[in-house]
N, C-alpha and C positions, 0 to 999 in steps of 0.2 A: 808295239810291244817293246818292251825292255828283256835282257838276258842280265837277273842277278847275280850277286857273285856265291849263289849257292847252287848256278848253272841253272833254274829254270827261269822259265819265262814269266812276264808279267804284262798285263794291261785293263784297257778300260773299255767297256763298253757303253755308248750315250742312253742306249734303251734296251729292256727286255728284262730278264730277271722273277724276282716275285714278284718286285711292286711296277715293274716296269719302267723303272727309272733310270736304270743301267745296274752296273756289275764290275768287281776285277776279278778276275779272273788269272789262274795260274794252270799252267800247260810246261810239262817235261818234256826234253829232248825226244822221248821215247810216243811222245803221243797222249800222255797220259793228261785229261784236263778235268780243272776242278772250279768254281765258284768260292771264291774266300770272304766276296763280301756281297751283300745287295745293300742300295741304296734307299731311303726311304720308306723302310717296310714298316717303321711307327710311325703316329701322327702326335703330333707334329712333326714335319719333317725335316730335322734338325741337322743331319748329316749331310743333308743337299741331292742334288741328285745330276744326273748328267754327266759323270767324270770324262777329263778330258783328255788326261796323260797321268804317267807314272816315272817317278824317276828316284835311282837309288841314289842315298847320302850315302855319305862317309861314314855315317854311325851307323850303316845297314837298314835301314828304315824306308821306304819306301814315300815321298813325300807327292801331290797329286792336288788340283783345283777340280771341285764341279761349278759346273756351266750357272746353275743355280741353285736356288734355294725355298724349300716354304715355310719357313721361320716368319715370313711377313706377305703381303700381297705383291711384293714386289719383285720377289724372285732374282734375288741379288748372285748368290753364291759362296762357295766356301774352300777354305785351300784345307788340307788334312797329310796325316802320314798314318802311316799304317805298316803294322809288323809284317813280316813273311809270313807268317802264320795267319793273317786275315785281322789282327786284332787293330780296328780305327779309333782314331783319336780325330774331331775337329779345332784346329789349330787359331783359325779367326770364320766371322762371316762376314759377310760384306753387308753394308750399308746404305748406300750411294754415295754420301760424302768421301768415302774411303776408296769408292770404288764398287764396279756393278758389274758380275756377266765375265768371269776371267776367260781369257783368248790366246790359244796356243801351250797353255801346260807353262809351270814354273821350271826352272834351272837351277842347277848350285853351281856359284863360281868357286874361282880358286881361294876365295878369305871365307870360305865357310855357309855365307850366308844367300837364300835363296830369292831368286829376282825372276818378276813376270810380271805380267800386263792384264788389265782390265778392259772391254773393250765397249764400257759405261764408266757413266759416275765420275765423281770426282770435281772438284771445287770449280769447273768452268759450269755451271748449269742455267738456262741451257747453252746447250755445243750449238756458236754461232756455223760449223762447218758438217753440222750432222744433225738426223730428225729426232734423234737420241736423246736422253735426259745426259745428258755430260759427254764430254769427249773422248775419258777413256782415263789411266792413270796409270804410272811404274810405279812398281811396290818392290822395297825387297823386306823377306825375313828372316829371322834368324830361326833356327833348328828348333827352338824352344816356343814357338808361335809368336813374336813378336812383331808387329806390322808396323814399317811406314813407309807413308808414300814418299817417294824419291821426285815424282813430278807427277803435275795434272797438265792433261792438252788443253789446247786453246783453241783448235780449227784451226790458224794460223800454222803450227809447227805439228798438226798432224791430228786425226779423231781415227776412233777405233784400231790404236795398236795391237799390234797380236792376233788380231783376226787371220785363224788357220796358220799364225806362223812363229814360233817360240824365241827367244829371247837367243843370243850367244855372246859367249863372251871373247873378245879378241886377245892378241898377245900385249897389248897395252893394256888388261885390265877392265875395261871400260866391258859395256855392256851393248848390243847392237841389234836392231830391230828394223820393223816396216807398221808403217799404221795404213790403212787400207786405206781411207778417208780423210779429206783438208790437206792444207797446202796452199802454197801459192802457184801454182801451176796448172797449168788447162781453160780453156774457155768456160765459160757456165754452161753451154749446151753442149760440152763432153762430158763435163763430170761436176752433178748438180752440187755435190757436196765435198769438191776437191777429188783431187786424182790421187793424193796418197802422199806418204813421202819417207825418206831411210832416215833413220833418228842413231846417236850413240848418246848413252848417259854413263858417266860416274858411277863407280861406289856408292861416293859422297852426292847424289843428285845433280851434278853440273850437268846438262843437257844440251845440246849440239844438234841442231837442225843440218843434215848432210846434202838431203838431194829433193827437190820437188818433183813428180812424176808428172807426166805430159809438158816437161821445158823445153821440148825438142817438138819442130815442127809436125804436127799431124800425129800430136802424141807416138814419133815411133821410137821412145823411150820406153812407153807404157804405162798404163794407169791400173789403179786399183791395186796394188801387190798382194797379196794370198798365201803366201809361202812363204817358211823361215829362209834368213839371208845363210849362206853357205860361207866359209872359211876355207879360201884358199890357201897352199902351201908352195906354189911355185911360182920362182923367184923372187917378188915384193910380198907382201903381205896383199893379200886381195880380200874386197868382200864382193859376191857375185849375188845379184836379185835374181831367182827361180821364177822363168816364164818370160823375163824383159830381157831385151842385150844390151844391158848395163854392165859398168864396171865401178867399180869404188876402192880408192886405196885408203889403207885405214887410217 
């Protein structure tokens, strides 16, 4: 859940509802909860279904990806915003060229415009480091729904970004992550399709391969990362991986 700045709470549910496809929902300090939106109660089902997070803009708007989509057989996805009040808007849907299956919820940085991850799709297909149709993609967009991808994986520099772990942005601007999947690190009979690895991008797309998982003997780095990277604030600038006893300065 999120706390808007009209003091209640907001979130997403992945199932349940009318059509059973999830829900946001909104709940006041006081207890008080309501259902603002259900997913997929028409068919086609245009609006996607699955939501995965909620997060307030600047312009007070509540901005949000589901998991998928039934616009097509493929069950891609869609990012949307939505009033306080429950009233949704779908902002783009995914494709697969564009990207498939968003992972970990979007963010807004500090120039406005919103940045997350796909954890399909995207112009590597197929992902040589995943069973996947693509390895995954960085998107950012702007407030107004405008999408581009900022980068597509390679299995080399990383597949299925943002799986269970959100984007953040550090004090340099840049944008900072984990892909569960590929990499150059680990033996193939630890990690069939890569051990993972910590990625930063640009605004502007420039992308930076930071750290490969299992480089350290007997994987006691760790593999697979699951969770967003944390932003430290004492003494250097730190980024901490949730679950490994890694360290990374930014």
């Amino acid at each position: 859940m999120i706390q808007a700045s009209n003091g209640n709470f907001y979130g997403p549910t992945d199932d349940g509802g009318t059509a059973g496809l999830g829900v946001i929902y909104r709940i006041t300090t006081a207890g008080n909860f309501a259902v603002l939106y259900n997913f997929c109660v028409t068919s086609p089902c245009v609006d996607g279904e699955s939501p995965i997070s909620v997060v307030q803009a600047t312009n007070g708007d509540l901005y949000g990806a589901t998991y998928g989509s039934r616009t097509s057989p493929d069950d891609l996805g869609t990012i949307f915003k939505m009033s306080l009040g429950g009233k949704l808007t779908t902002l783009h849907t995914f494709n697969g060229p564009d990207g498939a299956n968003p992972g970990g919820g979007i963010v807004q940085a500090s120039n406005g415009n919103f940045y997350g991850t796909t954890t399909q799709g995207g112009s590597t297909n197929p992902c040589p480091s995943n069973l996947f149709a693509g390895c995954g993609i960085i998107f950012q967009l702007t407030q107004s729904g405008k999408l581009t991808t900022l980068h597509s994986f390679r299995g080399s520099d990383g597949a299925r970004p943002g799986e269970g772990g959100s984007l953040i942005e550090g004090a340099d601007g840049s944008l900072y992550g984990t892909a569960a999947d590929g990499g150059s690190g680990g033996p193939s009979n630890q990690c069939a399709r890569g051990c993972g690895t910590v990625f930063k991008i640009s605004s502007t797309g420039k992308f930076t391969k930071l750290y490969d998982f299992c480089s350290q003997t007997n994987c006691s780095d760790g593999a697979e990362p699951a969770e967003s990277l944390v932003l430290a604030t004492v003494g250097v600038e730190k980024l901490w991986v949730s679950g490994a006893p890694l360290l990374l300065t930014a």
